[in-house]
N, C-alpha and C positions, 0 to 999 in steps of 0.2 A: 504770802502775807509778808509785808515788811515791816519791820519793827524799826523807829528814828525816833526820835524828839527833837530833829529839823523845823524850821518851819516851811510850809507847803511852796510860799515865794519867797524869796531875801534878794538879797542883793547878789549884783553877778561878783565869782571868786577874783581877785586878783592873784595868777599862782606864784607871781613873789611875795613871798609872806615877807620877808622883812631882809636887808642886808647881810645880816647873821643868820647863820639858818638855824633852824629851830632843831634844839634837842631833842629825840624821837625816839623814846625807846621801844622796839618792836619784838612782842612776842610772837612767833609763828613757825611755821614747816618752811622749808626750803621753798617751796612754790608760791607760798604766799607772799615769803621776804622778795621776790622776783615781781610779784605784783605792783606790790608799793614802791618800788622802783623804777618798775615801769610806768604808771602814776606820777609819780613825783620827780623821776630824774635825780639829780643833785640838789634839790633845792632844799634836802633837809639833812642833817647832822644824823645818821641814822646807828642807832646801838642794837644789835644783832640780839638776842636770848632763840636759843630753841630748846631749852629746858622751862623746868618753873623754878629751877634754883637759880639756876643762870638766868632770867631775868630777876628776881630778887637782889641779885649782889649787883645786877646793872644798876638799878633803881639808886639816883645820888640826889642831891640837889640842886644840879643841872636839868633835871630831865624835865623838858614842859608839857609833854605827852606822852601818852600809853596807848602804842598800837597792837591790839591780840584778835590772834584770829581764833578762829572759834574751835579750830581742829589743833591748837596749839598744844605741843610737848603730850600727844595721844589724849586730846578733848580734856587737858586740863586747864581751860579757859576761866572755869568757875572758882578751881581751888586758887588762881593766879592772883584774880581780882579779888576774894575774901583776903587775901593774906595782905593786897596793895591796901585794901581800906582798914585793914588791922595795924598798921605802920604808920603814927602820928606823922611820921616827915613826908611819904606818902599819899596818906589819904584825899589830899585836895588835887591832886594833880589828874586831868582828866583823859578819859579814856575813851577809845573809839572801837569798839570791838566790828568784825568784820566777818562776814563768810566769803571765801573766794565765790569766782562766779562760775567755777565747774564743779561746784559741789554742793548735792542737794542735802538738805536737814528734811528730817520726819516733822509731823506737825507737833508733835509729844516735844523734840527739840527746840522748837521753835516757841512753845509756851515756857519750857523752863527756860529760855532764853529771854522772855518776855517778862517773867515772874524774877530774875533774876538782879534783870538791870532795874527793875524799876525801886529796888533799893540803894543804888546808888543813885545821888544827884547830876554827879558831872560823868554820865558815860553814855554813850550814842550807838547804838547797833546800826551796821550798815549792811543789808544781806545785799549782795552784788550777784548774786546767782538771780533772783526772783530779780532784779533789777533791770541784767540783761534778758532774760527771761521774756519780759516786758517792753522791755524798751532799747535793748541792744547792747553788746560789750561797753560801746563808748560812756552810755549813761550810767554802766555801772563802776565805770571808771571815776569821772564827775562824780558820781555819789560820795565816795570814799574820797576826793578829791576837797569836795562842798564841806565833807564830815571834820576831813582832819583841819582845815584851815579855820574855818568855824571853830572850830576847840582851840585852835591857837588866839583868836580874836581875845583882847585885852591884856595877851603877854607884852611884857615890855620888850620893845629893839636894845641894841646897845647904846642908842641916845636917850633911852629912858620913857620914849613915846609909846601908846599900847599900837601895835601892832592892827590895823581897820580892812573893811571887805572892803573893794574897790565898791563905789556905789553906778558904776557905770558900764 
């Protein structure tokens, strides 16, 4: 089962999101901070937590997104994102939660993970395991790829412009 609030078709990604690269603060394990790098390259500003303190004290007013994976700082993914939307300066900044793609969730996981997000408005579950599963490493690379650019869509560059998905 994958859980998104994707839409089904959009537009193809441009993976230059914008001149500046985007502020990214990533909670996760070692293996997973190796993912989103191998995904993304250099093309984004990337801020390290592999605690849930240590992402908290990352968290500023630069940060324009929030990457956590789901096995973050021993599966504290949930207390991460309660404490992110308890934080007025916080709260709005959206989030892309992720499962690596070699590592399976129970279905019990997979519902509190489902019941979870759907109290938050701007946060996107991206399961890359059931993705490759499906449709092969690459696609569940793209997924987490399509996730995080998409959540950046409407930040401003440093000309002031919002940031748009290639429509082509």
């Amino acid at each position: 089962m994958v859980f998104t609030r994707l839409p089904r078709s959009g537009p193809r990604v441009d993976t230059n999101i914008a001149t500046r690269k985007p502020n990214v603060l990533i909670a996760g394990t070692p293996d997973t901070i190796d993912t989103v790098r191998e995904v993304f390259g250099d093309a984004l500003d990337l801020r390290v937590a592999h605690t849930l303190y240590g992402a908290l004290d990352a968290l500023d007013k630069e940060t324009e997104l929030i990457l956590c994976n789901v096995r973050f700082d021993e599966s504290r993914m949930f207390d991460f994102l309660y404490a992110v939307r308890a934080r007025p300066n916080s709260a709005a900044i959206p989030i892309v939660c992720f499962r690596a793609p070699d590592k399976s969730l129970s279905e019990a996981m997979h519902g509190a993970i489902d019941s979870a997000l759907r109290t938050f408005d701007n946060a996107t579950f991206v399961d890359m395991h059931e993705i490759a599963r499906k449709s092969g490493a690459a696609a569940a690379m793209d997924g987490l790829r399509v996730a995080v650019v998409s959540r950046l869509d409407g930040r401003l560059t440093d000309s002031g412009t919002p940031r748009r998905l290639s429509s082509n």
